[in-house]
C-alpha positions as CSV (number, residue, x, y, z in Angstrom):
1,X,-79.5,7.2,-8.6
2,X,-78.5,4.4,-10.1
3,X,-76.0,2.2,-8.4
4,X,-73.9,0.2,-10.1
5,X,-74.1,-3.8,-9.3
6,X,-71.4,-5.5,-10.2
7,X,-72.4,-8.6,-11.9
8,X,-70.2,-11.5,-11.5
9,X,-69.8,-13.9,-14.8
10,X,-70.0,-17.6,-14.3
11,X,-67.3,-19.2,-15.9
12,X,-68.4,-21.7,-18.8
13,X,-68.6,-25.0,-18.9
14,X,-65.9,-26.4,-21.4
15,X,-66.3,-29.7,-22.7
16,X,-64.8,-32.8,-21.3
17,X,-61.4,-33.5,-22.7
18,X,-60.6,-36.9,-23.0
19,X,-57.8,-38.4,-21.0
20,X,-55.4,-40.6,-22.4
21,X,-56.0,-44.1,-20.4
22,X,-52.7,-45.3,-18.6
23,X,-52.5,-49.0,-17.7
24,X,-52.5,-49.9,-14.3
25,X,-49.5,-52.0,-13.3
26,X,-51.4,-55.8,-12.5
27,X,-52.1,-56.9,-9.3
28,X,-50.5,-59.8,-7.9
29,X,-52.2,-62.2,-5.7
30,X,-51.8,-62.2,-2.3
31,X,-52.2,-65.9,-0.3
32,X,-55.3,-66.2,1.1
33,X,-55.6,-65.3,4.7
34,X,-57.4,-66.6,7.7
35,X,-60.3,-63.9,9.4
36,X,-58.4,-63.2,12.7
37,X,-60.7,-64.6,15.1
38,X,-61.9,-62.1,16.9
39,X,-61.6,-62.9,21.1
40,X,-65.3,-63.0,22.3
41,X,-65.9,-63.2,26.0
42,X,-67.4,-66.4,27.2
43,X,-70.9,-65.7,27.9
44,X,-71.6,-65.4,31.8
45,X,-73.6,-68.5,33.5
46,X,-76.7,-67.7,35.2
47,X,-74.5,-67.9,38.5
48,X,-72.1,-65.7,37.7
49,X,-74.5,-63.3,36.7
50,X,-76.3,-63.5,40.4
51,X,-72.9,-64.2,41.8
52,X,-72.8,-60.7,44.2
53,X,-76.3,-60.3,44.4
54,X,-78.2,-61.3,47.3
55,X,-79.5,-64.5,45.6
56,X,-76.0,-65.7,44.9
57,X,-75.1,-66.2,48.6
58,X,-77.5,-69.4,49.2
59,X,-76.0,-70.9,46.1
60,X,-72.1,-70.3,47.2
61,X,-73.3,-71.4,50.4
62,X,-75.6,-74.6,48.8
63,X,-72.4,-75.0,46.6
64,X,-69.3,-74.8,49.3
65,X,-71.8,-77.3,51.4
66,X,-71.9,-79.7,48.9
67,X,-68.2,-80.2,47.8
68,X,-67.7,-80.5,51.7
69,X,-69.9,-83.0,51.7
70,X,-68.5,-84.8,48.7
71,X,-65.1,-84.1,50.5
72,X,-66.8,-85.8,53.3
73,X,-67.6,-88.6,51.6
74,X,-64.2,-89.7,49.9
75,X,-62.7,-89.6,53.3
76,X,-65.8,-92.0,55.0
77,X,-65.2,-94.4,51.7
78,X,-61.6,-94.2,52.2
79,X,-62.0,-95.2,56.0
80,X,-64.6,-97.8,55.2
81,X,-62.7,-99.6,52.8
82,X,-59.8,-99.9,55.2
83,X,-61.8,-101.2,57.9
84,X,-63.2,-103.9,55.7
85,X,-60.1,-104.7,54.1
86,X,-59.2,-105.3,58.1
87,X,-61.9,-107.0,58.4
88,X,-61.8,-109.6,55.7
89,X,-58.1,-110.4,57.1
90,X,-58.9,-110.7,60.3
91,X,-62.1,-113.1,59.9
92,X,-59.7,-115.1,57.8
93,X,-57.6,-115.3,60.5
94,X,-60.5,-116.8,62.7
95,X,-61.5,-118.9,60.3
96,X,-58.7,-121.1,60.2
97,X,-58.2,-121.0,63.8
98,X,-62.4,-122.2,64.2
99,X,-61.7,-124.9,61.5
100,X,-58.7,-125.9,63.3
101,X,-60.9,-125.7,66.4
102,X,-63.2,-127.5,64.9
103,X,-61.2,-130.2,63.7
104,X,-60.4,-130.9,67.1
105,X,-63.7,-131.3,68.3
106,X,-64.6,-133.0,66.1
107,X,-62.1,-136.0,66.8
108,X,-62.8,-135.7,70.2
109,X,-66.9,-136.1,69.3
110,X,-66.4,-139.1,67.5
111,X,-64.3,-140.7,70.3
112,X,-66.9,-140.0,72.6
113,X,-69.7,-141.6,70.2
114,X,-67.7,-144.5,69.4
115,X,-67.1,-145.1,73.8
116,X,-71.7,-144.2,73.8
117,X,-72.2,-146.5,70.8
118,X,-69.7,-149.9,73.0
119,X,-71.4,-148.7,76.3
120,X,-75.1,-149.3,74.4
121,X,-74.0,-152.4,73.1
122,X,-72.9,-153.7,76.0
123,X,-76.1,-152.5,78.1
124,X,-78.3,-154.1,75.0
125,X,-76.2,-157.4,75.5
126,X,-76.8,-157.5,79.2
127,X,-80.7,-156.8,78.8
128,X,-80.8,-160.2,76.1
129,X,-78.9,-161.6,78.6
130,X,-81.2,-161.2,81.2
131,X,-84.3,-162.1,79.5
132,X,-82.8,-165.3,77.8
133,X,-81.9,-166.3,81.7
134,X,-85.6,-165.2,82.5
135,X,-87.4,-167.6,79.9
């Protein structure tokens, strides 16, 4: 029994065949072009990153509590100047009226010490006086 297998020929090789070269039409330049930046997301702080976790809440709370108190602050050095600006004008208003005040007295002193200084004189006077009618 001899079966027949059918044998399959492999085709042969041929040899190369040389193509006739075409020119390629040229290239023309194209500008120059920018890389498209490309959109990165800004990297996350170390707070935002802790932001909803359990450590975040003393920091929002540390962090609200502060501004307040910068808030706070403003307002008091607001207020402050105001009142001093008050203040200045009203001890300037005093001022005057104490110099004026004192200007006043200040006749009325030397009045008095020129009246002490004739009353002295006159006591010093009667004492000489005396003592010359003594001797």
């Amino acid at each position: 029994m001899t079966d027949k297998v059918e044998v399959k020929q492999v085709p042969e090789k041929k040899a190369p065949v040389a193509k006739a070269q075409v020119k390629k039409p040229v290239a023309r330049k194209a500008p120059a072009r920018k890389p498209r930046a490309k959109k990165v997301a800004p990297e996350k702080t170390v707070f935002e990153k802790l932001e909803k976790s359990p450590i975040g809440v003393p920091f929002k709370v540390a962090n609200k509590t502060f501004m307040a108190s910068l808030g706070l602050f403003s307002f008091v050095q607001k207020e402050l100047d105001k009142r001093l600006s008050e203040f200045d004008k009203t001890f300037e208003k005093y001022a005057k009226e104490g110099e004026k005040v004192f200007g006043k007295w200040e006749g009325k002193v030397e009045d008095i010490r020129d009246d002490v200084e004739e009353k002295v004189e006159d006591a010093r006077d009667k004492v000489r006086d005396t003592f010359k009618k003594a001797a």
